[in-house]
Backbone bond lengths (Angstrom), bond angles and torsions (degrees), N, CA, C in turn:
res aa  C-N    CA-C-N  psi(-1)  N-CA   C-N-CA  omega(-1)  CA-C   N-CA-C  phi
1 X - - - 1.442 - - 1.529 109.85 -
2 X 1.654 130.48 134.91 0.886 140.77 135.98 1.644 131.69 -5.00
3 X 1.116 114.58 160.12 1.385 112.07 177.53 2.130 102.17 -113.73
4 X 1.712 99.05 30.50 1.038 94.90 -171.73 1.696 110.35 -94.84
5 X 1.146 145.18 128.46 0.910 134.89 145.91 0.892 161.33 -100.60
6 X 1.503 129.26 118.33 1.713 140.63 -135.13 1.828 98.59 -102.47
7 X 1.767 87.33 100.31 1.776 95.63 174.09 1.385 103.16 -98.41
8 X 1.698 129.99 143.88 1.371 154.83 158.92 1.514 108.04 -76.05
9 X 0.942 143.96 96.75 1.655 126.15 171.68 1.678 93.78 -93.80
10 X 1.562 108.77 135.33 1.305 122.85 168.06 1.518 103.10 -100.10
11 X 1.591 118.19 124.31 1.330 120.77 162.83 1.337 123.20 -121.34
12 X 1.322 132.54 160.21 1.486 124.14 -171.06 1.575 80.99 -140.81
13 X 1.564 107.45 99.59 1.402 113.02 167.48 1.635 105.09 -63.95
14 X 1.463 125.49 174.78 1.285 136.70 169.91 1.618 118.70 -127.04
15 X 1.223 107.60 -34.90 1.599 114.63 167.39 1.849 113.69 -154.06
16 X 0.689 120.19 -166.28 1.431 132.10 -150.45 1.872 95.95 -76.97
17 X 0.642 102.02 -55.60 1.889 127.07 167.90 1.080 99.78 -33.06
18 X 1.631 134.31 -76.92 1.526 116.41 179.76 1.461 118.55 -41.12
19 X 1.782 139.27 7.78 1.449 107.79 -143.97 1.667 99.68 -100.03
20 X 1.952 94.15 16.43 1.541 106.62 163.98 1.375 121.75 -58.99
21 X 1.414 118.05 -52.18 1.158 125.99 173.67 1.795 125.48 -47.46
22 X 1.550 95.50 -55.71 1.658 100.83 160.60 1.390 110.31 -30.34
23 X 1.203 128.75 -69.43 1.212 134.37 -140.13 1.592 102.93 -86.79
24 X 1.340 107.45 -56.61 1.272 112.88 164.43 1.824 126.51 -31.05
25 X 1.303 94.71 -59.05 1.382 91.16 176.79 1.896 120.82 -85.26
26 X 1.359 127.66 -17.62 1.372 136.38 170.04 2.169 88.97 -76.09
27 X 0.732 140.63 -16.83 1.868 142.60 177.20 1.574 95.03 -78.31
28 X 1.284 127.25 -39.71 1.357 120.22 -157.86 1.578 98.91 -93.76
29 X 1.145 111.20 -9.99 1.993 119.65 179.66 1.154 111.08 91.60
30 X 1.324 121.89 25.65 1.573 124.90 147.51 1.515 117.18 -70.39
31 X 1.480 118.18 155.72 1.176 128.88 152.77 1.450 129.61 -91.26
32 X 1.329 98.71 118.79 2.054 92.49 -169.90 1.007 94.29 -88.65
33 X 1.855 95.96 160.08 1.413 112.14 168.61 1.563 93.81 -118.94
34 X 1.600 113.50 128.35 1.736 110.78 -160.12 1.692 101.22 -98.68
35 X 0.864 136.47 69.63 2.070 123.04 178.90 1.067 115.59 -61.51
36 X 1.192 119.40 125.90 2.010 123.02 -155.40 1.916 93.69 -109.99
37 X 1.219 87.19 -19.31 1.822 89.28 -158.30 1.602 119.66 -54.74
38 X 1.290 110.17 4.67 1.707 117.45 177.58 1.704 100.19 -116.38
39 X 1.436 103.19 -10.49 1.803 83.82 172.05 1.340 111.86 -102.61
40 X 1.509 133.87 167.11 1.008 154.47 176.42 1.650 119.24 -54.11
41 X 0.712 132.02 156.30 1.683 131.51 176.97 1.193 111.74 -40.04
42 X 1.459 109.83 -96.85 1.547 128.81 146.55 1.815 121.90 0.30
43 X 1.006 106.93 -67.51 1.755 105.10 178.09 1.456 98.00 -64.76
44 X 1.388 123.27 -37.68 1.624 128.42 -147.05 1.740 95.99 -63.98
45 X 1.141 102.84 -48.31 1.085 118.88 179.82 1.424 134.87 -68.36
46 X 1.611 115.54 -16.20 1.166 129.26 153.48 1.723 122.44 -62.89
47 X 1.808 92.45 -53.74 1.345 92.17 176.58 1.570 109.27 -67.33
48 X 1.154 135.49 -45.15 1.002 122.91 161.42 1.210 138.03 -12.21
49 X 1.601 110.35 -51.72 1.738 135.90 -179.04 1.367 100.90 -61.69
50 X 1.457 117.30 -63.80 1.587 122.71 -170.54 1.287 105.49 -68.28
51 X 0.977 132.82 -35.31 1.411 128.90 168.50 1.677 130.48 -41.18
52 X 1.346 86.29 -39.44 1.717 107.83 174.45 1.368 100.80 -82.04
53 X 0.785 118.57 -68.33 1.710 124.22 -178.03 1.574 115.03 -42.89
54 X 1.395 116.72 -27.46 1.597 127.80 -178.55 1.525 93.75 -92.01
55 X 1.563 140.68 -51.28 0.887 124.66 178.90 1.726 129.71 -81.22
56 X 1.369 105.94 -13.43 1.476 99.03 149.10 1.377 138.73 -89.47
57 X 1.696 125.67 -18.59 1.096 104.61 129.10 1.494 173.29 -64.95
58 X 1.533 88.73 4.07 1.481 127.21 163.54 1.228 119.87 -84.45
59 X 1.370 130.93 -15.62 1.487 128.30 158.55 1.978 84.63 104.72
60 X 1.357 115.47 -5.28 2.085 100.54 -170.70 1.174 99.77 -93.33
61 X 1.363 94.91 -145.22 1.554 129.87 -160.74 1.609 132.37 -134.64
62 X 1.797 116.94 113.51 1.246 79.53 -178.01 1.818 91.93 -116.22
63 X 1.109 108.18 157.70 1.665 125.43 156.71 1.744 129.12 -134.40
64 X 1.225 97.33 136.09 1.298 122.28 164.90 1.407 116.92 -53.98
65 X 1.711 112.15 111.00 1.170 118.07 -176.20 1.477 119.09 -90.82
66 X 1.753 104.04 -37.36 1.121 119.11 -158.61 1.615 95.11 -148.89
67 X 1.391 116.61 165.21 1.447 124.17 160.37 1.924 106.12 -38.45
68 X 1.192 122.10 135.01 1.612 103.29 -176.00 1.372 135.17 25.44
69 X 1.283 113.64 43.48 1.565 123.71 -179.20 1.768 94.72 -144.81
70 X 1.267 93.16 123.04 1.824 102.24 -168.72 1.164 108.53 -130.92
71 X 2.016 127.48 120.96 1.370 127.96 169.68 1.460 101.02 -69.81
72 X 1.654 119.90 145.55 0.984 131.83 148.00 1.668 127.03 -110.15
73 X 1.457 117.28 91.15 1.626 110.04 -173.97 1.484 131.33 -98.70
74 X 0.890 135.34 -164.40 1.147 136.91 163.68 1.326 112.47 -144.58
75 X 1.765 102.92 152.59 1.775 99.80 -145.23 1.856 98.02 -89.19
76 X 1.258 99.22 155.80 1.550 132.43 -146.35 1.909 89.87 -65.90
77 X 1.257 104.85 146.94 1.666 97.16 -166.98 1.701 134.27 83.84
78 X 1.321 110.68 -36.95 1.855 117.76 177.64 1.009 107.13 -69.35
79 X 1.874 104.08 141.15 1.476 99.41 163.52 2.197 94.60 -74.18
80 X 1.621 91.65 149.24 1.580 107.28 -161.69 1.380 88.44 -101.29
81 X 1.462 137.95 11.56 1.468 121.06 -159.10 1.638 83.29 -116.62
C-alpha cells in the first residue's frame, strides 16, 4: 500500500452559502460526501449544479448514493491536490 491517503469528508450543507466548503474541501483531494436532505429544492439543486461543474473540471466523478446524498470523487490514480 501507498502512502496515499483516501479521506471521505461528509457534509450536510444548509443553504446555498455553504457550497464553499464543498469545493474547498473536494480542491484539497478529498472525496465529498454531499447530504442535500436539509436543503430546500431550489438551493439543492444549485449545489448540485456546482458540484458537477467542480467535478468535471476536475477530471472526477460524481454519483448518487442516496435520494439527495451525492459522492463526489476524484479519478483513481491523480495527484487530487
Amino acid at each position: 500500500m501507498g502512502d496515499t491517503e483516501h479521506v471521505v469528508k461528509t457534509l450536510h450543507p444548509q443553504n446555498y452559502q455553504d457550497v464553499y466548503y464543498v469545493g474547498d474541501y473536494y480542491r484539497q483531494g478529498n472525496a465529498v460526501l454531499m447530504d442535500l436532505t436539509d436543503v430546500p429544492g431550489s438551493e439543492a439543486t444549485q449545489l448540485v449544479d456546482f458540484a458537477a461543474g467542480l467535478v468535471v473540471a476536475r477530471g472526477g466523478d460524481m454519483q448518487r448514493v442516496a435520494p439527495k446524498v451525492f459522492l463526489l470523487s476524484h479519478p483513481e490514480g491523480a495527484d487530487q491536490r
